[in-house]
N, C-alpha and C positions, 0 to 999 in steps of 0.2 A: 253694788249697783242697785239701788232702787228708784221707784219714778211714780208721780202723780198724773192721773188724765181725768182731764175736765174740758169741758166747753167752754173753748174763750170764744169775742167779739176780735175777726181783721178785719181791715179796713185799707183799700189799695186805691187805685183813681177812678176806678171802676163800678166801686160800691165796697159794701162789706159784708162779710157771714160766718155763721159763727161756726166753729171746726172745732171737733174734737183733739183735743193734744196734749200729746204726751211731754210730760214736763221729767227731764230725764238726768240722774246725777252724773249716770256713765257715758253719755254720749258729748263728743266734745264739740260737735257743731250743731247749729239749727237750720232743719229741714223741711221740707213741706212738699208736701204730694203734687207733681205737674198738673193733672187731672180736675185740681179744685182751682189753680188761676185766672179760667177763662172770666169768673165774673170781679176775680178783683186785683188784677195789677200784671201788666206784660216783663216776663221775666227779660233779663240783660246776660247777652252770650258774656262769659266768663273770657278773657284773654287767651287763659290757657287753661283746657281741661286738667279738672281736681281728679286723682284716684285717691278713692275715700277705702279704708280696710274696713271690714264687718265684722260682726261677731263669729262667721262663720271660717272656717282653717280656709285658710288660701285662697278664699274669694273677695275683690274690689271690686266698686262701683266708679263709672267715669261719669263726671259730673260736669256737665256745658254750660248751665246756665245760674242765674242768681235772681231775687227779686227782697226788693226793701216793703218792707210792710208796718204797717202801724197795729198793736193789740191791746189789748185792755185785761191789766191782770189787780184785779179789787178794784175797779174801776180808776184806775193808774193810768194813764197813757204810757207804752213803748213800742218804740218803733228799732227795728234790726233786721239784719240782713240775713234770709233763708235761702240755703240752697237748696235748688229745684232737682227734685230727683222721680221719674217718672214710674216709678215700680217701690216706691215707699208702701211700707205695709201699714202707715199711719198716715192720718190726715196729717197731721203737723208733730214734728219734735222742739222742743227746745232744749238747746244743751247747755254745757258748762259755761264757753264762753259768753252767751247770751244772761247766765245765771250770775256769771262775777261783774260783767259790765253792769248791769241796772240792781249790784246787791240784793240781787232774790233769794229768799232762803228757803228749803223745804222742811217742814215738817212732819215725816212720814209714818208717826205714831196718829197724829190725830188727819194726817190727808189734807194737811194745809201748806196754802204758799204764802209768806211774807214779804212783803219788800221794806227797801229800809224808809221811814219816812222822809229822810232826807232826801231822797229821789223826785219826790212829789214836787217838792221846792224847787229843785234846778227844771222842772216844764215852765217852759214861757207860755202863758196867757193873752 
C-alpha cells in the first residue's frame, strides 16, 4: 500500500477549495472529511448506512452520508462520489475505485499522478 498527498482544487455548488489529499493505492473507496463541506456541496443521507472495515483489528466506521464533487487533477476535470465520514484523519482520500474509473495512475518513485489522456477527450465542453 503506498499513497501520494498533494493539494488538489474541489469544487461543490457552493464554491471551491483546495484540500489536501491523499491519493491512496489501498484504500478502496473515496472519502472526505464532514468538517470541510460546509463551504462546498450538502452531503446526500445514504439509503442505507455503509460499515466500512479499517486498518485497525476489529474496528468499522458507519457511514450515513455521501456527496458528488468536482476535482481537478493536472488540471483534468473529475467529478465522483465521496463518502462523508466525520472523524477522517485526512482532509480527502481517494481510492482504487475512483483510481480505475478515470484511469489514474501513480507513480510513486517520482510522487506523480498520471491520467490516461484519453480521459481528457470524453469531458464535454
Amino acid at each position: 500500500m503506498s499513497f501520494i498527498k498533494r493539494p488538489l482544487l474541489y469544487v461543490g455548488s457552493k464554491g471551491g477549495k483546495n484540500l489536501f489529499t491523499v491519493v491512496d493505492s489501498g484504500t478502496s473507496l473515496s472519502c472526505i472529511n464532514k468538517s470541510l463541506l460546509g463551504d462546498l456541496e450538502e452531503p446526500v443521507r445514504l439509503g442505507r448506512a455503509r460499515q466500512l472495515i479499517t486498518i485497525s483489528k476489529d474496528h468499522s466506521i458507519e457511514v450515513h452520508e455521501r456527496v458528488t464533487l468536482d476535482f481537478y487533477i493536472n488540471d483534468i476535470l473529475i467529478s465522483d462520489e465521496f463518502l462523508v465520514i466525520p472523524s477522517l484523519s485526512q482532509e480527502v482520500i481517494i481510492g482504487v475505485a475512483t483510481l480505475q474509473k478515470w484511469r489514474i495512475k501513480l507513480d510513486f518513485g517520482r510522487a506523480k499522478i498520471d491520467i490516461d489522456p484519453k480521459v481528457e477527450n470524453l469531458q464535454l465542453i
